[in-house]
C-alpha angles and dihedrals in degrees: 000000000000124000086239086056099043078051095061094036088057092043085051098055095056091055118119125204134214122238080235084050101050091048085054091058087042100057095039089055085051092054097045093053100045091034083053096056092029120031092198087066103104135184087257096057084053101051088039084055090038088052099046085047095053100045086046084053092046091044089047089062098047 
């Protein structure tokens, strides 16, 4: 490995995420793998499911 590339995997390592980023990753990874196996599925199908899922969470601790 280079010493560039030591240098980004080091700087890697002390990121933190969001919890909104996090979501964001979440959902893109969503959309990579369904898109990929179903081209009609869209970005906005994944945030209106993300959405649904999260308010069902919220509604299941109350």
């Amino acid at each position: 490995m280079t010493s560039h590339l030591q240098a980004l995997v080091e700087a890697a390592k002390r990121v933190t995420t969001t919890p909104e980023h996090r979501e964001q990753q979440r959902r893109s990874f969503a959309y990579g793998n369904t898109h990929f196996e179903n081209a009609q599925i869209t970005r906005e199908m994944i945030d209106q499911q993300a959405e649904k899922l999260m308010r069902q969470k919220a509604n299941e601790r109350k």
